[in-house]
LODOVO-97500 format. One record per atom (N, C-alpha, C, CB): atom name; y negated, x, z negated; residue number from 1; residue in three letters; chain. Coordinates in Angstrom, 1 decimal. Atoms other than C-alpha are relative to their C-alpha. Glycine has a CB too. Example, Ala and Ser with C-alpha at 12.3 -4.5 7.8 and 13.67 -1.06 7.14 Angstrom:
<atoms>
atom,c2,c1,c3,nr,rest,kette
N,1.2,0.9,0.0,1,Ala,A
CA,4.5,12.3,-7.8,1,Ala,A
C,-1.2,0.9,0.0,1,Ala,A
CB,0.0,-1.0,-1.2,1,Ala,A
N,1.1,-0.9,0.0,2,Ser,A
CA,1.1,13.7,-7.1,2,Ser,A
C,-1.1,-0.8,-0.8,2,Ser,A
CB,-0.5,0.4,1.4,2,Ser,A
</atoms>
This chain:
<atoms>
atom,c2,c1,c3,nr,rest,kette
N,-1.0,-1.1,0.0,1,Unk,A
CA,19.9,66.4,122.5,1,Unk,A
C,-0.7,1.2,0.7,1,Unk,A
CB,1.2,-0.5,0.8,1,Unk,A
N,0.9,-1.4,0.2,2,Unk,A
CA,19.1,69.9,123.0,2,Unk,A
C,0.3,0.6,1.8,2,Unk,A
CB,0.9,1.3,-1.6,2,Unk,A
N,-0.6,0.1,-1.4,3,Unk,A
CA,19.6,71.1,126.7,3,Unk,A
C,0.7,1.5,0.2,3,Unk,A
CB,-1.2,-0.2,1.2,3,Unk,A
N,-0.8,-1.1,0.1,4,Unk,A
CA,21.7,74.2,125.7,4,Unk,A
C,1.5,-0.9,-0.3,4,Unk,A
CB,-0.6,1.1,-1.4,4,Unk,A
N,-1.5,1.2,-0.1,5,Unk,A
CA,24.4,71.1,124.5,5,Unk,A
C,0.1,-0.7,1.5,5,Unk,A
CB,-0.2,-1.6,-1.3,5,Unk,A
N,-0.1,0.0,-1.5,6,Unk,A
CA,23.8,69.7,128.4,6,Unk,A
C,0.4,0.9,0.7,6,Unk,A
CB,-0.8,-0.3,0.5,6,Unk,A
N,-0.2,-1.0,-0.8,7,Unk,A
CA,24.3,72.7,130.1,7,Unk,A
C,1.7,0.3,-0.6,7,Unk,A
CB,-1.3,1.3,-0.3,7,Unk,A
N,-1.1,-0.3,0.4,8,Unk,A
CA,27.5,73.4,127.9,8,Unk,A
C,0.8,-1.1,0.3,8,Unk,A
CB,-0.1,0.3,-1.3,8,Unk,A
N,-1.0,1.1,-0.4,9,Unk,A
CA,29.5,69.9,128.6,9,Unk,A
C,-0.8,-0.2,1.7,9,Unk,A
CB,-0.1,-1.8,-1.3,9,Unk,A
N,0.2,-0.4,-1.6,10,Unk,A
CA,27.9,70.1,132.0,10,Unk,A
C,0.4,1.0,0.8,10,Unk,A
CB,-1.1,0.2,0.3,10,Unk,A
N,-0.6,-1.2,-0.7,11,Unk,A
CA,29.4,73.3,133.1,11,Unk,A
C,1.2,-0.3,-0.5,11,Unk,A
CB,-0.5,1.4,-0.2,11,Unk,A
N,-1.6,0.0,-0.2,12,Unk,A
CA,32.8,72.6,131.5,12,Unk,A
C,0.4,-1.7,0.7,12,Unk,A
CB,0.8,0.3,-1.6,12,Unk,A
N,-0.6,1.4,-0.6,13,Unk,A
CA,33.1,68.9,132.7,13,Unk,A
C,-0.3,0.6,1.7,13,Unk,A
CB,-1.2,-1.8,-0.6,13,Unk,A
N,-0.1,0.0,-1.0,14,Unk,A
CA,31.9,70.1,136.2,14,Unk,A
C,1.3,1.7,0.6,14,Unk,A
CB,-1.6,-0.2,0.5,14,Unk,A
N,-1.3,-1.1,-0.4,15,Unk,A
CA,34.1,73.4,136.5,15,Unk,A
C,1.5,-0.6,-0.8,15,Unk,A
CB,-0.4,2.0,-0.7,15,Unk,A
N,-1.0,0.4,0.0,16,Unk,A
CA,37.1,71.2,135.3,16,Unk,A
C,0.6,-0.9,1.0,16,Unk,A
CB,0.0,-0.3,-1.0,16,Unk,A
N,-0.2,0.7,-0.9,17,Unk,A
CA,36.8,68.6,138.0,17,Unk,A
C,-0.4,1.4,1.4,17,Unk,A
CB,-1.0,-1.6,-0.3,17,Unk,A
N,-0.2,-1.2,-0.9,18,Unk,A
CA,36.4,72.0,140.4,18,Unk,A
C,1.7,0.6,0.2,18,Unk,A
CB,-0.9,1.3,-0.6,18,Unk,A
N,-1.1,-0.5,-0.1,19,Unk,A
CA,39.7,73.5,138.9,19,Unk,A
C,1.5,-0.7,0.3,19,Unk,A
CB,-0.2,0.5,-1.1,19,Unk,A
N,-0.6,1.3,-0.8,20,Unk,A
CA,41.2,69.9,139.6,20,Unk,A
C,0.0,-0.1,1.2,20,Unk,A
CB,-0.5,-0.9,-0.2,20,Unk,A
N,-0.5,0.5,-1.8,21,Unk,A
CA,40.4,69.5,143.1,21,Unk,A
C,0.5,1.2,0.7,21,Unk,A
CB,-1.4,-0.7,1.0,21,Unk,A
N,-0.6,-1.0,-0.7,22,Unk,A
CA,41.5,72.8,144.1,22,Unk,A
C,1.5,0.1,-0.7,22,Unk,A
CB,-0.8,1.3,-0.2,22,Unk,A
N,-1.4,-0.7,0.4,23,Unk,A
CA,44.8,73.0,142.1,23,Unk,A
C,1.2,-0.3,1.1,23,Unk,A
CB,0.4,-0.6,-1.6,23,Unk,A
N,-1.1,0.1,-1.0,24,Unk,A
CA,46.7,71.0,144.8,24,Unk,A
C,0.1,0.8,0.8,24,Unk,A
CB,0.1,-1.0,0.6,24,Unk,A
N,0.7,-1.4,-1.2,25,Unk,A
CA,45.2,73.6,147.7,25,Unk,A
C,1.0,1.3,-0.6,25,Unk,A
CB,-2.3,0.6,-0.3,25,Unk,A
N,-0.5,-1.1,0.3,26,Unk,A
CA,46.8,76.4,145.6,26,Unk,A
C,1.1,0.0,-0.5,26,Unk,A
CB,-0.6,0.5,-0.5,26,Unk,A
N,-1.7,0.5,-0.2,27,Unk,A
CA,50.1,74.8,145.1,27,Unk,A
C,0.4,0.5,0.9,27,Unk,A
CB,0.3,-1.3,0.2,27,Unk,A
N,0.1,-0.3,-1.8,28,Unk,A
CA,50.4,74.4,148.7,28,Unk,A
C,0.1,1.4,0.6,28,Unk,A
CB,-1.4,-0.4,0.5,28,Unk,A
N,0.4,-1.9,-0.4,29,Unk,A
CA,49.3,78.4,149.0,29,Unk,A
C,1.5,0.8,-0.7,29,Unk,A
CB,-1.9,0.9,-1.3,29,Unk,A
N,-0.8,-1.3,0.8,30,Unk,A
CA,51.5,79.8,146.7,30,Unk,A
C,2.0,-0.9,0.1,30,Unk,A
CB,-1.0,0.2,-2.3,30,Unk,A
N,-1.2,-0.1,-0.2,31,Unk,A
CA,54.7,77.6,147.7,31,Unk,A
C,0.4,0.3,1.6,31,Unk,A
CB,0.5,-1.3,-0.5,31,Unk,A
N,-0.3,-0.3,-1.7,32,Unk,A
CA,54.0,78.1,151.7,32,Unk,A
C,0.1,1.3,-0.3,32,Unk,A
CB,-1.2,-0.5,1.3,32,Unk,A
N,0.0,-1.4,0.1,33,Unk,A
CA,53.8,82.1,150.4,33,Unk,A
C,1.6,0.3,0.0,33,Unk,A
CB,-0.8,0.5,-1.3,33,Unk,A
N,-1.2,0.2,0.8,34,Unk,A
CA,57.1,81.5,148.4,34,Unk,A
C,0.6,0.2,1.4,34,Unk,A
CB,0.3,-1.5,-0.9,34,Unk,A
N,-0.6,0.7,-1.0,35,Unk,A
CA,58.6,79.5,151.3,35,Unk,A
C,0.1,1.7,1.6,35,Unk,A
CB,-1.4,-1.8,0.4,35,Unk,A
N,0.2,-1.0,-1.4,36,Unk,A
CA,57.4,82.8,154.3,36,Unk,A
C,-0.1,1.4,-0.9,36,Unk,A
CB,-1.8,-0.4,1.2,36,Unk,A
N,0.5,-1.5,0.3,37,Unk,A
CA,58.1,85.7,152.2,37,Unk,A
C,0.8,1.2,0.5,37,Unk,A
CB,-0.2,0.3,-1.5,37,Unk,A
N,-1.0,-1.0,-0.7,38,Unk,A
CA,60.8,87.2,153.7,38,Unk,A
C,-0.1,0.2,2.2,38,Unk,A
CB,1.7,-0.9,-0.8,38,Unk,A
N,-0.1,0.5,-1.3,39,Unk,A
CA,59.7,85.6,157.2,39,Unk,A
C,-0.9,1.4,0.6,39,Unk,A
CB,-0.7,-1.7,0.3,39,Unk,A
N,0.8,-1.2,-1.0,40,Unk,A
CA,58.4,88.7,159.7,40,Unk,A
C,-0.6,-0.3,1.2,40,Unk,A
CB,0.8,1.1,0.5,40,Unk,A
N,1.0,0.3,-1.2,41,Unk,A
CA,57.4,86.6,162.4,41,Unk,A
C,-0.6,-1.0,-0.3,41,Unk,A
CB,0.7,-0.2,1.4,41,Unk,A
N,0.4,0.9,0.7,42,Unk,A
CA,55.1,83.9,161.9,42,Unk,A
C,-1.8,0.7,0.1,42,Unk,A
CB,1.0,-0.1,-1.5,42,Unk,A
N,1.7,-0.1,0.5,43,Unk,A
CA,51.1,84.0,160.2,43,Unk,A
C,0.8,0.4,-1.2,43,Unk,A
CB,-1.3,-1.6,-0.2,43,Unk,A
N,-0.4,-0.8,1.6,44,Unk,A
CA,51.3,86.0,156.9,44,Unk,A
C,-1.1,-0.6,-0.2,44,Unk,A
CB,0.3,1.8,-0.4,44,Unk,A
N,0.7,0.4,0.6,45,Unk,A
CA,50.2,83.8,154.6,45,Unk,A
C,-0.9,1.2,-1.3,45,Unk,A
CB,0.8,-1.0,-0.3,45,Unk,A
N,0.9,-0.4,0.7,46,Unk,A
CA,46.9,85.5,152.6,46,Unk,A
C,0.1,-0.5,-1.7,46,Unk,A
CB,-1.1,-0.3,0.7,46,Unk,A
N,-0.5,0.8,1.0,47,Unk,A
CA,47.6,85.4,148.6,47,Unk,A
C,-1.4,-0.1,-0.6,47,Unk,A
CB,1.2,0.5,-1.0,47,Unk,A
N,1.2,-0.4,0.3,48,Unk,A
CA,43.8,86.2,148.3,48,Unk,A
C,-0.8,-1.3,-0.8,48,Unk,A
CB,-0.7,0.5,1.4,48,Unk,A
N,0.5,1.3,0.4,49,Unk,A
CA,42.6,82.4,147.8,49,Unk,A
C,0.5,-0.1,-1.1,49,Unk,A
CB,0.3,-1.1,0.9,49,Unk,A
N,-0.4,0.6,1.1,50,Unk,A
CA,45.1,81.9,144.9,50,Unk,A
C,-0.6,1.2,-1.2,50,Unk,A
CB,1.6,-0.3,0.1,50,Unk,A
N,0.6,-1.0,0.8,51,Unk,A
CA,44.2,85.3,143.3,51,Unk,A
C,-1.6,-0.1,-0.9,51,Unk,A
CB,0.0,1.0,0.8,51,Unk,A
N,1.0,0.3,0.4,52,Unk,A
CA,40.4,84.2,143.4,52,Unk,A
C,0.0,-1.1,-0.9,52,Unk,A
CB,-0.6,-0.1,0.9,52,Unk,A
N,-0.5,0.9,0.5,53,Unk,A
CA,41.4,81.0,142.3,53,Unk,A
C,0.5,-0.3,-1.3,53,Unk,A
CB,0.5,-0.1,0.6,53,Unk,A
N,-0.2,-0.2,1.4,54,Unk,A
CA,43.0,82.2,139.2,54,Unk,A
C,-1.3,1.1,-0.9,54,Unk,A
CB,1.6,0.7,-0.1,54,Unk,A
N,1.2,-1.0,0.5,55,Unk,A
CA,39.9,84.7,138.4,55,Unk,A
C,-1.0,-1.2,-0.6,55,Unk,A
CB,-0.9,1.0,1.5,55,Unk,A
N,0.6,0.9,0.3,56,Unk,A
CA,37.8,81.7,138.9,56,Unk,A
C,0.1,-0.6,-1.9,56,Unk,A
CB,0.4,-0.8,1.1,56,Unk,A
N,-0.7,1.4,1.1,57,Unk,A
CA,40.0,79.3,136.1,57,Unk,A
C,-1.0,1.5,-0.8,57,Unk,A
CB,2.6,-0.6,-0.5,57,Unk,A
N,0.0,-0.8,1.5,58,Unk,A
CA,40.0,82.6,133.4,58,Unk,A
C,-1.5,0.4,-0.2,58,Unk,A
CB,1.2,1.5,0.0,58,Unk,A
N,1.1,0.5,0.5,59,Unk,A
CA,36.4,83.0,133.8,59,Unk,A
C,-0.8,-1.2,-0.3,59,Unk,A
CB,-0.4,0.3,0.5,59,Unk,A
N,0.8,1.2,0.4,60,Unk,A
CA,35.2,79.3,133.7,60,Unk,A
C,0.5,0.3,-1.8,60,Unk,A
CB,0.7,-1.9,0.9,60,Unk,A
N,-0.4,-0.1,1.1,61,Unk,A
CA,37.5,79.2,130.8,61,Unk,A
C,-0.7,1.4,-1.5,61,Unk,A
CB,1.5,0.1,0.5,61,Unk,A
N,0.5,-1.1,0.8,62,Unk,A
CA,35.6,82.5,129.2,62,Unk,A
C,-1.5,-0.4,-0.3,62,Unk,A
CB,0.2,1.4,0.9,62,Unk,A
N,1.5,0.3,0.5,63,Unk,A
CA,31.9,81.1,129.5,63,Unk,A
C,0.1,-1.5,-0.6,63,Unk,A
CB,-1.2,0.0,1.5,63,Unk,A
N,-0.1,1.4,0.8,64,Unk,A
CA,33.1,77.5,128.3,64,Unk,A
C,0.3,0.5,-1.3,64,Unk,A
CB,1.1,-1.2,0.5,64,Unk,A
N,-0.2,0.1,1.0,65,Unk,A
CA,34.4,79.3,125.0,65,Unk,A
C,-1.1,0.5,-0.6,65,Unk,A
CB,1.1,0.3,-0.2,65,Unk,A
N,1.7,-0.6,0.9,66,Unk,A
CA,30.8,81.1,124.5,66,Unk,A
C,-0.9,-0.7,0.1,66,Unk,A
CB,-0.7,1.2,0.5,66,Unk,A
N,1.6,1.0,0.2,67,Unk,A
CA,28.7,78.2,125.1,67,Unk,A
C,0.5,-0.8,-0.9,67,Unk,A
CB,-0.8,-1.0,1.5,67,Unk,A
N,-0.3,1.0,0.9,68,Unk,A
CA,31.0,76.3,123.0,68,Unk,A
C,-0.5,0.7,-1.4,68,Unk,A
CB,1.6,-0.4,0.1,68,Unk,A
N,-0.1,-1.0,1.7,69,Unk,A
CA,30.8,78.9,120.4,69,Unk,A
C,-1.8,0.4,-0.3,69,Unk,A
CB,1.2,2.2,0.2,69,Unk,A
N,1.4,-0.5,0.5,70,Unk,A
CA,26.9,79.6,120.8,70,Unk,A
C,-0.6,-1.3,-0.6,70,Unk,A
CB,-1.1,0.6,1.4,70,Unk,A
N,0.3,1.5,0.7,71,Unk,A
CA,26.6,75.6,120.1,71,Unk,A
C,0.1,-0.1,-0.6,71,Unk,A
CB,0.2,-0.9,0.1,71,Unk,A
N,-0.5,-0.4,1.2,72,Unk,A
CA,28.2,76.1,117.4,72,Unk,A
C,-0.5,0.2,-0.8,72,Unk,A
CB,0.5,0.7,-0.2,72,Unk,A
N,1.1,-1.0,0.3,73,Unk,A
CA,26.1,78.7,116.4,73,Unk,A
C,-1.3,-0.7,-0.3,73,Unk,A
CB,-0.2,1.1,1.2,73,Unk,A
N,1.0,0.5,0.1,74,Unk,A
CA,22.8,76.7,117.0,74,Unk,A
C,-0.3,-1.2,-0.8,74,Unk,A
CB,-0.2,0.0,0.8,74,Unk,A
N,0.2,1.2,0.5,75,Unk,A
CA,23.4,73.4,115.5,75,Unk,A
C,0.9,-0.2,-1.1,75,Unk,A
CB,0.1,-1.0,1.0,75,Unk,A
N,-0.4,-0.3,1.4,76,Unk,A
CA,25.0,74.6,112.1,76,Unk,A
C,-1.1,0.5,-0.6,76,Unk,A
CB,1.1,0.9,-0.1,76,Unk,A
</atoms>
């Protein structure tokens, strides 16, 4: 096998088990936010982690559909 097809199921099998182990973490974030948003005294929860967090997903998801599609491309 060609190591352009490794690199391609290797980067989406490992940034899917990434977007997995963080998704509980940013549950957590975004219902303890929920939960303290009206609260003024306290820790102000930061929404920064989940924001990155969703950047992250929509780019994995943007280079997994061009290496899928350059594979494509090469072994047609």
């Amino acid at each position: 096998m060609n190591l352009l097809l490794w690199m391609t199921v290797g980067f989406i099998v490992a940034g899917f088990f990434v977007l997995i182990s963080f998704k509980k973490s940013m549950e957590e974030r975004v219902a303890l936010a929920i939960e303290n948003k009206d609260s003024t005294e306290g820790k102000q929860i930061s929404p920064k982690p989940v924001v990155w967090w969703i950047w992250g997903s929509v780019l994995w998801g943007i280079v997994s559909i061009f290496l899928i599609v350059w594979s494509f491309s090469v072994y047609t």
